[in-house]
N, C-alpha and C positions, 0 to 999 in steps of 0.2 A: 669528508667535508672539505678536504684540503683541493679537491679534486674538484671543486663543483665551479664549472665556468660562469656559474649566475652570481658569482660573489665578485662583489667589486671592493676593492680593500681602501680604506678612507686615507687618500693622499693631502690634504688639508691636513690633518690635525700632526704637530710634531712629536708627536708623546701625551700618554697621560697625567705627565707635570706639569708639561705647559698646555694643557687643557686646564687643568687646575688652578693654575697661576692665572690663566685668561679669566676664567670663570672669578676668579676671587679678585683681579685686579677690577673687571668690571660691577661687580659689585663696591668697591671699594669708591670707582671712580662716583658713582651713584649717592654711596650714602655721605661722602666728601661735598660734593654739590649738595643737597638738602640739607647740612650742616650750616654749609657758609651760607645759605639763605635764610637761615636759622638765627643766624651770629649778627646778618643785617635788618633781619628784622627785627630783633632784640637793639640793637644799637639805636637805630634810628625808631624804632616804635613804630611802624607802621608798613604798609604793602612796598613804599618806595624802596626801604631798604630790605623786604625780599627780593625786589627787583634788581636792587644792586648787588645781591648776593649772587641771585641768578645770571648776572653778566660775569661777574669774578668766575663764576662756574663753569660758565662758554669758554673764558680766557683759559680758565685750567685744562679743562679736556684739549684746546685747539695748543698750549702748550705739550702735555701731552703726547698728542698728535706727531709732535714735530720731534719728540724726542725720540720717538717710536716706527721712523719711516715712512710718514705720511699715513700712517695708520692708528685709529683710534682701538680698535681691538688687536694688535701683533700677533701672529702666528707662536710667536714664542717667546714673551715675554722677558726678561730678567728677573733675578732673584731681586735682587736690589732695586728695583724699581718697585714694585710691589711692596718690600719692607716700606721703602719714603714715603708712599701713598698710604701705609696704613699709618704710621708717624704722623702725616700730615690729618688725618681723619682725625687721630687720637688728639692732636693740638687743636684742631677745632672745636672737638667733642670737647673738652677739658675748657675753652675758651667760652661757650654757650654754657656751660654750667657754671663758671664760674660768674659772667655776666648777667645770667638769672636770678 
């Protein structure tokens, strides 16, 4: 199989941890946004402050973004970036429960 010219080998991916790390950071990016949309709807009581949550949520990914190369998904994430973002979910999560 090592022999077979129809195998093209996946130059994209850096490994299967920062496959992992992408996989989980963009999850994380995900459920961090519906949090803080969460957190402003709660606050404010009504669609506005989903709305405003939803902008807080653009601002993070497009921070994000800038922290990561101009890229929202990185080839290869950090380890430590990934921890902050699940910190930063976990203080959301913790902030909507508490505010309920």
């Amino acid at each position: 199989m090592a022999d077979n010219p129809d195998r093209v080998d996946n130059r994209v991916s850096a490994g299967t941890g920062s496959d992992l790390r992408t996989l989980v950071a963009a999850a994380l990016l995900t459920y961090a946004g519906g949090v803080l949309m969460l957190v402003g709807y709660i606050l404010l009581g009504n669609a506005g402050g989903a709305l405003l949550g939803l902008v807080g949520a653009v601002f993070g990914v497009l921070w994000w973004r800038n922290l990561h190369g101009r890229k929202v998904f990185p080839r290869d994430p950090g380890t430590g970036s990934v921890i902050t973002l699940a910190g930063v979910g976990a203080v959301l999560t913790v902030l909507a429960v508490v505010l309920i």
